[in-house]
C-alpha positions in Angstrom: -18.5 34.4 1.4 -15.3 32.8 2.6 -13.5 36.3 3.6 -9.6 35.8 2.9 -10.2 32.3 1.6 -10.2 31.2 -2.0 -12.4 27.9 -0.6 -13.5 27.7 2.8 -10.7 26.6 5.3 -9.2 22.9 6.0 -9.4 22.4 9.8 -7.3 20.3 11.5 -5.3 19.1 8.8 -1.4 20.1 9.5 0.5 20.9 6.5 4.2 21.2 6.4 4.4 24.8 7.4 2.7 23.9 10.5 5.5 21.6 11.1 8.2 24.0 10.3 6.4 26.7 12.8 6.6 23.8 15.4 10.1 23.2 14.9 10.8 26.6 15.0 11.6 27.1 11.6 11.2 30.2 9.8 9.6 29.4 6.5 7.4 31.5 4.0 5.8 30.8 0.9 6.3 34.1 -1.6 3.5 34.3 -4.2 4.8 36.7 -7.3 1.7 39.5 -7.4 0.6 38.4 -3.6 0.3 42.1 -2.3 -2.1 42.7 -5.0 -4.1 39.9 -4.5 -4.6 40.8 -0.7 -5.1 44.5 -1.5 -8.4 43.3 -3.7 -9.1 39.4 -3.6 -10.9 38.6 -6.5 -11.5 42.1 -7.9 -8.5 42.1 -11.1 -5.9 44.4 -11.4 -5.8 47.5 -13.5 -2.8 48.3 -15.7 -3.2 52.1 -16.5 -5.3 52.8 -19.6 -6.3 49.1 -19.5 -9.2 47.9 -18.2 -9.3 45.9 -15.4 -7.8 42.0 -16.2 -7.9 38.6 -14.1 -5.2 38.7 -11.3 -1.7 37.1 -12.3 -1.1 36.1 -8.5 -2.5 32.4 -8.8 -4.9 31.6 -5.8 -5.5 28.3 -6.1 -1.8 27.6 -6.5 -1.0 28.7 -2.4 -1.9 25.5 -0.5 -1.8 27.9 2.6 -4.6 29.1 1.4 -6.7 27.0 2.3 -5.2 26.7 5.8 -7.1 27.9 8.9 -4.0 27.4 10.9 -2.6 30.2 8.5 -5.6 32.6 7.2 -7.5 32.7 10.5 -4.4 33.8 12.1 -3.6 37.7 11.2 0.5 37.0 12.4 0.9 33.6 10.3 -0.3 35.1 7.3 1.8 38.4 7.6 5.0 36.3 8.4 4.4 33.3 6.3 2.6 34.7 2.9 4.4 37.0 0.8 5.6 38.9 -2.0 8.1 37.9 -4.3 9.3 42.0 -3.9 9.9 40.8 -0.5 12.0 37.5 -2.1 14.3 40.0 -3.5 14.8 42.3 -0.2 15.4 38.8 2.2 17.5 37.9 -0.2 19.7 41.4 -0.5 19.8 41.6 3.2 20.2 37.8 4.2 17.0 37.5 5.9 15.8 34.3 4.0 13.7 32.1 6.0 15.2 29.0 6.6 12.5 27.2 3.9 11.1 29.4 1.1 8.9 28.5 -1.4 8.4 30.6 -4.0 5.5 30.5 -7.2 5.7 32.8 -10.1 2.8 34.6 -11.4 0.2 33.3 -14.2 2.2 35.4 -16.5 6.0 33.9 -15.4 4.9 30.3 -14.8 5.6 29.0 -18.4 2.2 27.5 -18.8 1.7 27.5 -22.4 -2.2 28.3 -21.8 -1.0 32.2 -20.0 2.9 32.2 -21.0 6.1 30.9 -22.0 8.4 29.0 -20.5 11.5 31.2 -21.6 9.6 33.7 -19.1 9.4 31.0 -16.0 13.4 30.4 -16.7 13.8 34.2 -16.6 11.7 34.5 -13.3 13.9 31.8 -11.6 17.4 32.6 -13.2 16.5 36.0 -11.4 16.5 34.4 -8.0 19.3 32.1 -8.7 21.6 34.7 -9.4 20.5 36.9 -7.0 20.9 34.2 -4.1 25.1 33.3 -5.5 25.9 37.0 -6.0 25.4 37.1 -2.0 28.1 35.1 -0.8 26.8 34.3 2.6 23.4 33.1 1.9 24.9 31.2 -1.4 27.2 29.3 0.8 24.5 27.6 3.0 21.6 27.5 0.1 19.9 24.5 -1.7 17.4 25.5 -4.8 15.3 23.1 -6.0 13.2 23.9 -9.3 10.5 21.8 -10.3 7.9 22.7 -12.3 3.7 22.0 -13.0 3.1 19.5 -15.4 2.2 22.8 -18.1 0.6 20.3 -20.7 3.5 17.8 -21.3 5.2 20.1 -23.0 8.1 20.0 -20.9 8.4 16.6 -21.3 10.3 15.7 -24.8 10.1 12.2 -24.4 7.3 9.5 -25.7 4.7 9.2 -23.0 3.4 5.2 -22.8 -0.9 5.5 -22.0 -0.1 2.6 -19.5 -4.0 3.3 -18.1 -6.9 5.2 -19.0 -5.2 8.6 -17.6 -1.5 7.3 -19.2 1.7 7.1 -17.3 1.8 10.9 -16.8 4.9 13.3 -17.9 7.4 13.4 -16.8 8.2 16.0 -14.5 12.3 17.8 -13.8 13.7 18.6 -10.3 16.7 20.9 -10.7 18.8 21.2 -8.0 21.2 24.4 -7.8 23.7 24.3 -5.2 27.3 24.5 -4.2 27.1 21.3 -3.1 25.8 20.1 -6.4 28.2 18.5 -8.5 26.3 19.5 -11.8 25.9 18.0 -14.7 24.3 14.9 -13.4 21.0 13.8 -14.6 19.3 10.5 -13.2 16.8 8.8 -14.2 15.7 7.5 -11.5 
């Protein structure tokens, strides 16, 4: 029994929000489905007449997670690990942390295994457009989409085994910006 943690806690290991913290910089790491998750770790979520089903709020996905710095600390995890709900309301009333990272659920992530990846472009067009119709926020804001390997199916290109494991896919960074140029692609 690790109480709030999906695997028992990494001690003494900084991670980049400990960094953040001790530069004081506000950061948070918004987990689509997160309030459910805490609500009921581990127990599924019921959907009316259905019965319960495996949580969408990926676990294993939330590297703070496995943080004592953040999960043995009741204030860190209520100002650091949230819902995407609270996303939407930070970004309506320009209260963004200075770093946000966000993580759709299992059902938004475009893995082809639990979903599509018309539904992940959804889930982040959402935030995109949220984030330019405020004019403030848009103005000093930097988005930067990546997304998990999902199978190679991203990838449209011919990916050369150079090894036993191959060269890997590859993976795209987006960046979405008013100090973007757009429409510039590198390869690099």
């Amino acid at each position: 029994n690790n109480g709030p943690f999906t695997l028992p806690p990494v001690r003494n290991q900084r991670h980049i929000g400990d960094s953040l913290t001790q530069g004081n910089v506000s950061w948070a790491y918004f987990g689509e489905r997160w309030n459910d998750f805490k609500t009921a770790p581990g127990l599924g979520a019921n959907f009316g007449a259905l019965a319960p089903i495996a949580y969408l709020y990926c676990n294993i996905c939330n590297p703070f997670l496995y943080s004592s710095s953040v999960m043995e600390n009741a204030a860190a995890r209520t100002a650091h690990l949230k819902d995407t709900k609270d996303l939407y309301e930070a970004i309506l009333f320009n209260q963004l942390p200075a770093v946000s990272y966000v993580k759709p659920s299992t059902f938004n992530d475009g893995h082809p295994s639990s979903s599509k990846f018309s539904l992940f472009e959804a889930f982040t067009k959402k935030i995109i457009e949220l984030v330019q119709l405020n004019p403030k926020l848009w103005a000093s804001t930097a988005i930067i989409v990546t997304v998990d390997e999902g199978g190679g199916y991203y990838d449209s290109g011919y990916v050369q085994p150079v090894d036993y494991f191959g060269d890997g896919t590859r993976i795209p960074l987006i960046m979405v910006s008013p100090y973007s140029q757009g429409g510039i692609v590198s390869h690099e």
